[in-house]
N, C-alpha and C positions, 0 to 999 in steps of 0.2 A: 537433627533436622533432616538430613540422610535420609533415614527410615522413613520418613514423615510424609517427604516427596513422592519415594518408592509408592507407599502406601496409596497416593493420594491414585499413581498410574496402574498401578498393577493389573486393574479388569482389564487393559485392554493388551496386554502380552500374547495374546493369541498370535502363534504361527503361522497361522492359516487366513487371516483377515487382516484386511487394511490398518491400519494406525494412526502410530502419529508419531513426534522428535522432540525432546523437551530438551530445555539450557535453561539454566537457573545460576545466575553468577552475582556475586557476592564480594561488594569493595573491591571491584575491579578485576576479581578470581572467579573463574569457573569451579561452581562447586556440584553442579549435576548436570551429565551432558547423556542423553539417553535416549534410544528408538525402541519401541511398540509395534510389536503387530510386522507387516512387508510392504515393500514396496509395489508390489503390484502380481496377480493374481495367475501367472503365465508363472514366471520362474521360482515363486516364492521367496524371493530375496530379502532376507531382513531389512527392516528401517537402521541407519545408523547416523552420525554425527556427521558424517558426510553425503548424506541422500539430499538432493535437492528436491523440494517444493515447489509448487506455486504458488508465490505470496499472496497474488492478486493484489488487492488495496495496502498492501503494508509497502509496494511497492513506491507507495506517493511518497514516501521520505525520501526515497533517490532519486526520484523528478525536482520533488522540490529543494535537493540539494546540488544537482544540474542546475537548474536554474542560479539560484543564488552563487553559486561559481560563475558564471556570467557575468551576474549583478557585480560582482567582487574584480571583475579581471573589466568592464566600464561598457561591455558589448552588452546591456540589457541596463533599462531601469526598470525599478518596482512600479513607477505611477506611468508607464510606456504604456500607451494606448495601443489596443488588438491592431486596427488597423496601419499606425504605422509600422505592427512587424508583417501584416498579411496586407497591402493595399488592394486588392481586391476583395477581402470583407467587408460585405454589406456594413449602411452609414452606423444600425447598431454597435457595432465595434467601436465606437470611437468613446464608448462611457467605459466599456470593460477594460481596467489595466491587467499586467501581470498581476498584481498584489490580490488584484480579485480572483483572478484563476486560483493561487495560491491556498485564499483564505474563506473559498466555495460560499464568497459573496457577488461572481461574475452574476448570478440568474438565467444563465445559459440554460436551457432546453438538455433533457436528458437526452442524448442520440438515442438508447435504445427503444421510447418513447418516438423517435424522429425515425428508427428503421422500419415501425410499423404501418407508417402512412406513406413513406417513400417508394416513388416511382421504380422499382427496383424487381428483378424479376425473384428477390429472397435470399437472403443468407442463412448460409445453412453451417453444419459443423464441416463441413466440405469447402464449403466456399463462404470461407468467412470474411466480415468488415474490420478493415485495415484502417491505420492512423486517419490516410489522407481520404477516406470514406467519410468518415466524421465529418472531415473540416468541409468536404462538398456539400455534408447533410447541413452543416449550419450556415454555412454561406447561400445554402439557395431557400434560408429563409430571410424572410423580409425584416421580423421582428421576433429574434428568436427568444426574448429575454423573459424568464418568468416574472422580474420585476426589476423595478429600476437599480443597477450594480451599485452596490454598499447597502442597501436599505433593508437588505435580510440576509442569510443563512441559508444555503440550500446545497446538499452535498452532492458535488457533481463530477461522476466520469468524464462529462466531456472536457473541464475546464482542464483535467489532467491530462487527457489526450492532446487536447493543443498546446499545454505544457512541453509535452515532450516534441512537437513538432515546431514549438519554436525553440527550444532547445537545440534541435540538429539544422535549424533552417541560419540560426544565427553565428552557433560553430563552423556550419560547414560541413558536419560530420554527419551519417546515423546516428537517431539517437542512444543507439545500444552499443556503437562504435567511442562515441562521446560517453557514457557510460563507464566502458571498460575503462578507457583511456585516464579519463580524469578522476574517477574515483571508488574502482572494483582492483585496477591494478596497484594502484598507488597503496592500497591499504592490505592486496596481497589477498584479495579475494579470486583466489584462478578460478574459482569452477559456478560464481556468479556471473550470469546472464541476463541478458534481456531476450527472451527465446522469439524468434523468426524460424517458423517451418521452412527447412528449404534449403536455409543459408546457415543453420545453427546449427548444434544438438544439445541436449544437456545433461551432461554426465549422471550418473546413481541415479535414474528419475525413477520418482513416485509419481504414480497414475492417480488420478482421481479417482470415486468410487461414491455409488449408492446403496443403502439399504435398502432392499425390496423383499417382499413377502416371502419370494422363494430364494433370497439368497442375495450376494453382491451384484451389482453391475458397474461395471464399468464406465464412468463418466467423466473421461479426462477433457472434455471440450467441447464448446457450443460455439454460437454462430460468431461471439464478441472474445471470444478466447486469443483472438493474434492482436490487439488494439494494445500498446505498449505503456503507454506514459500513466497510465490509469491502474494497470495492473500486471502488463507482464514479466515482470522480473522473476526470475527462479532462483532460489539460493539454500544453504542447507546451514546445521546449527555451527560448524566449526566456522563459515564464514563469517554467519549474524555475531559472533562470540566477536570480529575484527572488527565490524561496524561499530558494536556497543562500545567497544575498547575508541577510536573514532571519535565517538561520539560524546563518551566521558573525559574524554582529552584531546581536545579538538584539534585536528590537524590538518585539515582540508581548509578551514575559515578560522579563523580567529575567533575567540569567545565571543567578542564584542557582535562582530557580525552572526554568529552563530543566534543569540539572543533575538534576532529579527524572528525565526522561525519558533521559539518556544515562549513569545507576547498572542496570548489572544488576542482572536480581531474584535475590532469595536466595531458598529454598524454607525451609518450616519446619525450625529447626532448625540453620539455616547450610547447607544440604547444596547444593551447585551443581547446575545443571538440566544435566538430558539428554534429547537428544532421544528420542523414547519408539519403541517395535521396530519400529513399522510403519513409519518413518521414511527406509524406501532405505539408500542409502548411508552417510547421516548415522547411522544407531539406534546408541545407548549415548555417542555422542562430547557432549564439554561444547556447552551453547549459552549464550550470553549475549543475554538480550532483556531493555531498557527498555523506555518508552513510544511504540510505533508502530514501534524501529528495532532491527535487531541490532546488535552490539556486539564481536562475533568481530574480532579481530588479523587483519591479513593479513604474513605474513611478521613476525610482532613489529610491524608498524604498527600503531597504535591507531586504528580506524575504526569507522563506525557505516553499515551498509547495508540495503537490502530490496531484494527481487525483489516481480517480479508475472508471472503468470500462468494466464492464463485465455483463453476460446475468441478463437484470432485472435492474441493479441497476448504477446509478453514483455516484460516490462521491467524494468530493473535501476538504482536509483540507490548510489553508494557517497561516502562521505565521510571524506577523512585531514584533520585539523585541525593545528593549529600552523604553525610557519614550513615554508615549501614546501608551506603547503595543495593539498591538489587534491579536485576534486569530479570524477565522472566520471558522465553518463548515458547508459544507451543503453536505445531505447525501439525494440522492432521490433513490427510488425502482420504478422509472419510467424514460425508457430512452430517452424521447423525452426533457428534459430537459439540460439545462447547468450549472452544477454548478461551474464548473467556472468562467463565467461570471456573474451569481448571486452575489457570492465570492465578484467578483470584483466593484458590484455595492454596494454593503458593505464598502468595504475599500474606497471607494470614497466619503463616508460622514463622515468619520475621517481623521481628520487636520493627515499630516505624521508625525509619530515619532521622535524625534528628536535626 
Protein backbone atom coordinates (compact mmCIF):
# COMPACT_ATOMS: atom_id res chain seq x y z
CA UNK A 1 0.00 0.00 0.00
CA UNK A 2 3.36 2.03 0.63
CA UNK A 3 4.24 2.21 -2.89
CA UNK A 4 0.67 2.81 -3.76
CA UNK A 5 0.45 6.13 -1.68
CA UNK A 6 4.15 7.21 -3.00
CA UNK A 7 2.85 6.67 -6.30
CA UNK A 8 -0.41 8.38 -5.95
CA UNK A 9 2.14 11.99 -4.75
CA UNK A 10 4.98 11.63 -6.58
CA UNK A 11 4.16 14.54 -9.52
CA UNK A 12 4.37 16.86 -7.18
CA UNK A 13 8.09 16.33 -5.36
CA UNK A 14 9.30 19.19 -7.09
CA UNK A 15 12.06 21.23 -4.99
CA UNK A 16 11.55 24.14 -6.52
CA UNK A 17 7.47 24.52 -6.00
CA UNK A 18 5.08 24.63 -3.55
CA UNK A 19 3.30 21.36 -2.35
CA UNK A 20 1.83 19.76 0.00
CA UNK A 21 2.04 17.09 3.58
CA UNK A 22 0.15 13.98 3.51
CA UNK A 23 -0.64 11.39 6.86
CA UNK A 24 -2.43 8.35 6.09
CA UNK A 25 -2.81 6.40 9.35
CA UNK A 26 -4.14 3.07 9.86
CA UNK A 27 -6.08 1.35 13.05
CA UNK A 28 -4.74 4.02 15.05
CA UNK A 29 -0.78 3.80 13.34
CA UNK A 30 0.61 6.10 11.19
CA UNK A 31 1.56 4.46 8.21
CA UNK A 32 2.51 7.54 5.73
CA UNK A 33 3.73 10.72 7.12
CA UNK A 34 5.19 12.89 4.03
CA UNK A 35 5.98 16.48 2.57
CA UNK A 36 6.08 17.58 -1.44
CA UNK A 37 7.45 20.15 -2.90
CA UNK A 38 8.71 23.67 -0.06
CA UNK A 39 7.44 25.59 2.10
CA UNK A 40 7.78 28.76 0.56
CA UNK A 41 9.61 30.39 -2.36
CA UNK A 42 12.42 32.81 -0.38
CA UNK A 43 14.45 29.85 1.41
CA UNK A 44 13.37 26.78 -0.47
CA UNK A 45 12.74 24.96 2.64
CA UNK A 46 11.38 21.55 2.35
CA UNK A 47 7.50 20.57 3.28
CA UNK A 48 7.87 18.16 6.28
CA UNK A 49 5.67 16.33 9.09
CA UNK A 50 6.16 19.34 11.13
CA UNK A 51 5.47 22.34 8.60
CA UNK A 52 2.39 24.06 9.74
CA UNK A 53 -0.56 25.00 7.24
CA UNK A 54 -3.34 26.88 7.09
CA UNK A 55 -6.28 24.67 7.63
CA UNK A 56 -8.68 27.29 7.08
CA UNK A 57 -12.35 25.47 7.33
CA UNK A 58 -10.90 22.13 8.82
CA UNK A 59 -10.31 24.61 11.54
CA UNK A 60 -14.35 24.27 12.39
CA UNK A 61 -13.67 20.92 14.23
CA UNK A 62 -11.62 22.98 17.10
CA UNK A 63 -14.41 25.67 17.24
CA UNK A 64 -16.90 23.21 17.48
CA UNK A 65 -15.03 21.17 20.04
CA UNK A 66 -14.33 24.77 22.19
CA UNK A 67 -17.77 25.01 22.21
CA UNK A 68 -19.00 21.64 23.19
CA UNK A 69 -16.24 21.86 26.09
CA UNK A 70 -18.42 24.65 27.46
CA UNK A 71 -21.51 22.82 26.85
CA UNK A 72 -19.86 19.93 28.94
CA UNK A 73 -18.33 21.97 31.85
CA UNK A 74 -22.57 23.79 32.12
CA UNK A 75 -21.17 27.56 30.89
CA UNK A 76 -23.11 27.23 27.50
CA UNK A 77 -26.23 25.42 26.23
CA UNK A 78 -26.94 23.94 22.65
CA UNK A 79 -30.71 25.42 22.40
CA UNK A 80 -28.83 29.09 24.18
CA UNK A 81 -30.29 31.71 22.28
CA UNK A 82 -27.44 34.42 20.27
CA UNK A 83 -28.94 37.05 22.16
CA UNK A 84 -28.76 35.82 25.67
CA UNK A 85 -24.94 35.36 25.03
CA UNK A 86 -24.64 38.88 22.94
CA UNK A 87 -27.69 41.11 24.42
CA UNK A 88 -27.05 43.75 22.37
CA UNK A 89 -27.73 41.52 19.11
CA UNK A 90 -30.47 42.74 17.12
CA UNK A 91 -34.25 40.97 18.09
CA UNK A 92 -33.20 38.37 15.04
CA UNK A 93 -30.87 36.66 17.38
CA UNK A 94 -33.28 35.47 19.67
CA UNK A 95 -34.36 32.21 16.92
CA UNK A 96 -30.52 31.47 16.19
CA UNK A 97 -29.25 29.02 19.04
CA UNK A 98 -25.65 27.75 19.48
CA UNK A 99 -26.74 24.32 17.80
CA UNK A 100 -27.54 26.44 14.82
CA UNK A 101 -24.34 28.12 14.48
CA UNK A 102 -22.90 24.66 14.84
CA UNK A 103 -24.99 22.70 12.33
CA UNK A 104 -24.98 26.05 9.48
CA UNK A 105 -28.78 25.95 10.03
CA UNK A 106 -28.39 29.71 11.98
CA UNK A 107 -29.27 31.40 8.15
CA UNK A 108 -27.01 34.20 9.12
CA UNK A 109 -25.77 36.36 6.16
CA UNK A 110 -22.26 35.60 4.84
CA UNK A 111 -19.98 38.53 6.21
CA UNK A 112 -17.97 38.43 3.17
CA UNK A 113 -21.35 39.22 1.26
CA UNK A 114 -21.90 41.99 4.31
CA UNK A 115 -18.16 43.47 3.80
CA UNK A 116 -19.13 44.44 0.30
CA UNK A 117 -21.90 46.84 1.08
CA UNK A 118 -20.56 47.99 4.41
CA UNK A 119 -20.01 51.52 5.30
CA UNK A 120 -16.25 50.69 5.65
CA UNK A 121 -13.47 52.51 4.06
CA UNK A 122 -12.10 48.54 2.75
CA UNK A 123 -10.37 45.66 3.78
CA UNK A 124 -7.59 44.89 2.37
CA UNK A 125 -4.63 42.11 2.88
CA UNK A 126 -3.10 44.95 5.05
CA UNK A 127 -5.81 45.84 7.00
CA UNK A 128 -7.83 43.03 7.42
CA UNK A 129 -11.48 42.10 9.20
CA UNK A 130 -11.14 40.71 12.59
CA UNK A 131 -13.56 38.44 14.75
CA UNK A 132 -15.40 41.49 16.35
CA UNK A 133 -15.73 43.16 12.70
CA UNK A 134 -18.16 40.43 11.89
CA UNK A 135 -20.16 40.62 14.80
CA UNK A 136 -20.56 44.57 14.18
CA UNK A 137 -21.35 43.61 10.55
CA UNK A 138 -24.26 41.45 11.64
CA UNK A 139 -25.47 43.40 14.47
CA UNK A 140 -26.10 46.45 12.44
CA UNK A 141 -28.37 44.37 10.49
CA UNK A 142 -31.83 44.51 11.11
CA UNK A 143 -32.78 41.05 9.67
CA UNK A 144 -29.66 39.37 8.81
CA UNK A 145 -31.19 35.86 8.47
CA UNK A 146 -31.21 34.18 4.96
CA UNK A 147 -34.13 32.22 6.19
CA UNK A 148 -35.87 31.34 9.22
CA UNK A 149 -32.95 29.17 11.75
CA UNK A 150 -33.62 25.37 11.35
CA UNK A 151 -35.52 25.35 8.16
CA UNK A 152 -32.51 24.86 5.86
CA UNK A 153 -28.85 24.33 5.44
CA UNK A 154 -26.59 26.98 4.47
CA UNK A 155 -22.80 26.93 5.15
CA UNK A 156 -21.62 29.64 6.98
CA UNK A 157 -18.26 31.49 8.01
CA UNK A 158 -20.01 33.67 10.10
CA UNK A 159 -21.91 31.35 12.25
CA UNK A 160 -18.12 30.04 13.11
CA UNK A 161 -16.74 33.24 13.71
CA UNK A 162 -19.32 33.96 16.32
CA UNK A 163 -18.56 30.56 17.49
CA UNK A 164 -15.35 31.44 18.39
CA UNK A 165 -16.41 34.83 19.97
CA UNK A 166 -18.66 33.27 22.14
CA UNK A 167 -16.26 30.88 22.94
CA UNK A 168 -13.68 33.43 24.42
CA UNK A 169 -16.68 35.88 25.62
CA UNK A 170 -17.93 32.90 27.88
CA UNK A 171 -14.36 31.42 29.09
CA UNK A 172 -13.10 34.71 29.60
CA UNK A 173 -10.20 33.86 27.65
CA UNK A 174 -8.96 34.53 23.59
CA UNK A 175 -10.15 32.46 21.79
CA UNK A 176 -6.91 31.05 20.63
CA UNK A 177 -5.70 31.38 24.39
CA UNK A 178 -8.84 29.08 25.18
CA UNK A 179 -7.79 26.92 22.34
CA UNK A 180 -4.32 26.12 23.60
CA UNK A 181 -5.26 25.81 26.97
CA UNK A 182 -8.22 23.46 26.77
CA UNK A 183 -7.39 21.35 24.06
CA UNK A 184 -3.93 21.96 21.69
CA UNK A 185 -1.98 21.50 24.99
CA UNK A 186 -3.82 19.01 26.79
CA UNK A 187 -3.33 16.56 23.66
CA UNK A 188 0.51 17.86 23.30
CA UNK A 189 -0.09 19.77 20.12
CA UNK A 190 2.88 22.60 20.85
CA UNK A 191 3.19 24.21 17.61
CA UNK A 192 -0.74 24.33 16.92
CA UNK A 193 -2.09 27.83 16.80
CA UNK A 194 -4.80 29.94 16.13
CA UNK A 195 -2.46 32.65 14.23
CA UNK A 196 -3.00 36.49 15.27
CA UNK A 197 -0.51 38.77 13.33
CA UNK A 198 1.29 40.56 15.89
CA UNK A 199 0.83 38.62 18.91
CA UNK A 200 1.75 35.05 17.38
CA UNK A 201 4.05 33.44 14.97
CA UNK A 202 3.87 30.07 13.57
CA UNK A 203 6.63 27.97 13.57
CA UNK A 204 7.86 25.76 9.96
CA UNK A 205 5.14 28.08 8.10
CA UNK A 206 4.07 27.19 4.71
CA UNK A 207 3.20 30.39 2.64
CA UNK A 208 0.38 30.12 0.43
CA UNK A 209 0.91 30.27 -3.28
CA UNK A 210 -0.70 30.72 -6.84
CA UNK A 211 -0.27 29.31 -10.19
CA UNK A 212 0.10 31.97 -12.77
CA UNK A 213 1.07 32.03 -16.36
CA UNK A 214 4.47 33.15 -15.68
CA UNK A 215 5.27 31.23 -12.73
CA UNK A 216 4.15 31.14 -8.71
CA UNK A 217 2.91 33.83 -6.80
CA UNK A 218 2.67 34.19 -3.67
CA UNK A 219 -0.71 34.39 -1.81
CA UNK A 220 -0.50 33.85 1.73
CA UNK A 221 -3.42 36.26 2.67
CA UNK A 222 -6.42 38.37 1.86
CA UNK A 223 -8.58 40.80 3.49
CA UNK A 224 -10.60 37.69 5.70
CA UNK A 225 -7.34 35.87 6.43
CA UNK A 226 -7.15 37.08 10.54
CA UNK A 227 -11.11 36.17 11.27
CA UNK A 228 -10.40 33.02 13.73
CA UNK A 229 -13.34 30.76 14.70
CA UNK A 230 -14.11 29.99 10.84
CA UNK A 231 -10.66 29.40 9.68
CA UNK A 232 -7.63 30.34 11.48
CA UNK A 233 -5.98 27.63 12.88
CA UNK A 234 -2.63 26.58 11.66
CA UNK A 235 -1.23 23.05 12.42
CA UNK A 236 1.15 20.46 10.68
CA UNK A 237 0.74 16.51 10.00
CA UNK A 238 2.66 15.24 13.46
CA UNK A 239 0.03 17.42 15.38
CA UNK A 240 -3.20 16.28 13.13
CA UNK A 241 -1.69 12.57 13.82
CA UNK A 242 -2.59 13.71 18.05
CA UNK A 243 -6.05 15.05 17.06
CA UNK A 244 -7.04 11.79 15.14
CA UNK A 245 -5.39 9.73 17.83
CA UNK A 246 -8.06 12.27 20.22
CA UNK A 247 -10.58 11.79 18.31
CA UNK A 248 -10.56 7.85 17.94
CA UNK A 249 -10.18 7.77 21.72
CA UNK A 250 -11.98 10.37 23.04
CA UNK A 251 -10.51 12.19 25.65
CA UNK A 252 -11.36 15.74 25.81
CA UNK A 253 -15.45 14.56 26.05
CA UNK A 254 -16.67 11.44 26.51
CA UNK A 255 -18.03 9.22 23.67
CA UNK A 256 -21.40 9.73 24.73
CA UNK A 257 -21.02 13.54 24.43
CA UNK A 258 -18.68 13.36 21.65
CA UNK A 259 -21.84 11.61 19.43
CA UNK A 260 -23.54 15.03 19.64
CA UNK A 261 -21.18 16.31 16.98
CA UNK A 262 -20.91 13.26 14.58
CA UNK A 263 -25.52 13.06 14.39
CA UNK A 264 -26.42 14.96 11.33
CA UNK A 265 -28.68 17.89 11.62
CA UNK A 266 -32.28 17.35 10.75
CA UNK A 267 -34.11 20.66 9.69
CA UNK A 268 -37.39 21.41 11.02
CA UNK A 269 -39.79 19.06 10.53
CA UNK A 270 -37.55 15.88 9.95
CA UNK A 271 -36.77 17.25 6.35
CA UNK A 272 -33.03 16.28 5.28
CA UNK A 273 -30.64 19.20 4.36
CA UNK A 274 -29.59 20.33 0.98
CA UNK A 275 -27.22 21.95 -0.35
CA UNK A 276 -28.83 25.42 -1.21
CA UNK A 277 -28.59 26.64 -5.56
CA UNK A 278 -25.63 28.62 -5.41
CA UNK A 279 -23.94 25.62 -4.48
CA UNK A 280 -21.88 24.37 -7.85
CA UNK A 281 -21.95 21.16 -8.55
CA UNK A 282 -23.28 20.05 -5.28
CA UNK A 283 -27.04 22.46 -5.51
CA UNK A 284 -30.15 20.31 -4.48
CA UNK A 285 -28.02 16.92 -3.42
CA UNK A 286 -28.43 15.64 0.38
CA UNK A 287 -25.72 16.96 2.86
CA UNK A 288 -25.08 15.81 6.11
CA UNK A 289 -23.24 18.23 8.64
CA UNK A 290 -22.72 17.70 12.59
CA UNK A 291 -20.74 19.86 14.71
CA UNK A 292 -17.55 21.31 12.83
CA UNK A 293 -17.46 17.96 10.38
CA UNK A 294 -19.45 16.42 7.27
CA UNK A 295 -20.74 13.27 7.54
CA UNK A 296 -21.37 12.20 3.70
CA UNK A 297 -20.74 8.19 2.97
CA UNK A 298 -18.14 7.79 0.66
CA UNK A 299 -18.81 4.78 -1.43
CA UNK A 300 -21.37 3.44 1.55
CA UNK A 301 -18.40 4.02 3.90
CA UNK A 302 -19.52 5.94 6.88
CA UNK A 303 -17.13 9.01 7.35
CA UNK A 304 -16.93 12.21 8.80
CA UNK A 305 -14.75 14.97 6.68
CA UNK A 306 -13.88 18.78 5.84
CA UNK A 307 -12.09 20.74 3.27
CA UNK A 308 -10.36 23.99 3.64
CA UNK A 309 -9.85 26.54 1.46
CA UNK A 310 -8.74 29.88 1.27
CA UNK A 311 -5.97 32.35 -0.45
CA UNK A 312 -2.79 29.95 -0.88
CA UNK A 313 -3.72 27.06 0.67
CA UNK A 314 -6.26 23.59 0.45
CA UNK A 315 -6.76 21.30 2.66
CA UNK A 316 -8.71 18.26 3.33
CA UNK A 317 -9.02 16.04 6.40
CA UNK A 318 -11.34 12.75 6.03
CA UNK A 319 -12.15 10.09 8.76
CA UNK A 320 -13.52 6.10 8.31
CA UNK A 321 -13.93 4.65 11.84
CA UNK A 322 -14.26 1.12 12.84
CA UNK A 323 -11.99 -1.96 12.30
CA UNK A 324 -9.50 -0.93 9.35
CA UNK A 325 -9.85 2.74 10.67
CA UNK A 326 -8.15 5.13 8.33
CA UNK A 327 -7.57 8.75 8.55
CA UNK A 328 -6.23 10.57 5.61
CA UNK A 329 -4.77 14.17 5.44
CA UNK A 330 -3.72 16.25 2.83
CA UNK A 331 -2.74 19.76 3.36
CA UNK A 332 -1.39 21.70 0.12
CA UNK A 333 -0.19 25.68 0.35
CA UNK A 334 -0.78 25.44 -3.50
CA UNK A 335 -4.16 26.04 -5.04
CA UNK A 336 -4.19 24.29 -8.14
CA UNK A 337 -4.40 21.11 -6.51
CA UNK A 338 -7.39 18.75 -5.08
CA UNK A 339 -7.08 17.46 -2.14
CA UNK A 340 -9.82 15.94 -2.05
CA UNK A 341 -9.65 13.82 -4.54
CA UNK A 342 -6.10 12.87 -3.64
CA UNK A 343 -7.91 11.92 -0.23
CA UNK A 344 -10.07 9.89 -2.18
CA UNK A 345 -7.52 8.12 -4.23
CA UNK A 346 -6.14 7.03 -0.67
CA UNK A 347 -9.14 5.48 0.75
CA UNK A 348 -9.38 3.53 -2.51
CA UNK A 349 -6.54 1.30 -1.73
CA UNK A 350 -7.86 0.26 1.69
CA UNK A 351 -10.38 -2.71 1.83
CA UNK A 352 -13.55 -0.51 3.62
CA UNK A 353 -13.94 -0.88 7.24
CA UNK A 354 -15.99 -3.02 8.44
Amino acid sequence: MISKIEAIFAPWSDARSPGLAVLVRKDDHTIFERGYGVRDLRTFTAIDATTNFRLASCTKQFTAMAIMLLVHEGKLRYDQPLTEIFPEFPAYGKAITVRHLLNHTSGLQDYEVLMQTAKHPGWTEENQIHDADVLSLLETETNAVLFPPGTKWAYSNSGYVVLGLIAAKVSGKSFGQFLNERIFAPLKMKQTIAYEKGQNEVANRAFGHTKQANGWKQTDQSSTSATLGDGGVYSSLRDLAKWDDALGHPTLLGENEMRAAWNPVELVGGARPQWPADSDRLAGTPVAYGFGWFLDPYHGRPRMWHYGETTGFHTYIERFAGDGALTVVVLCNRTDLNPEQLAANVADLSPAPR
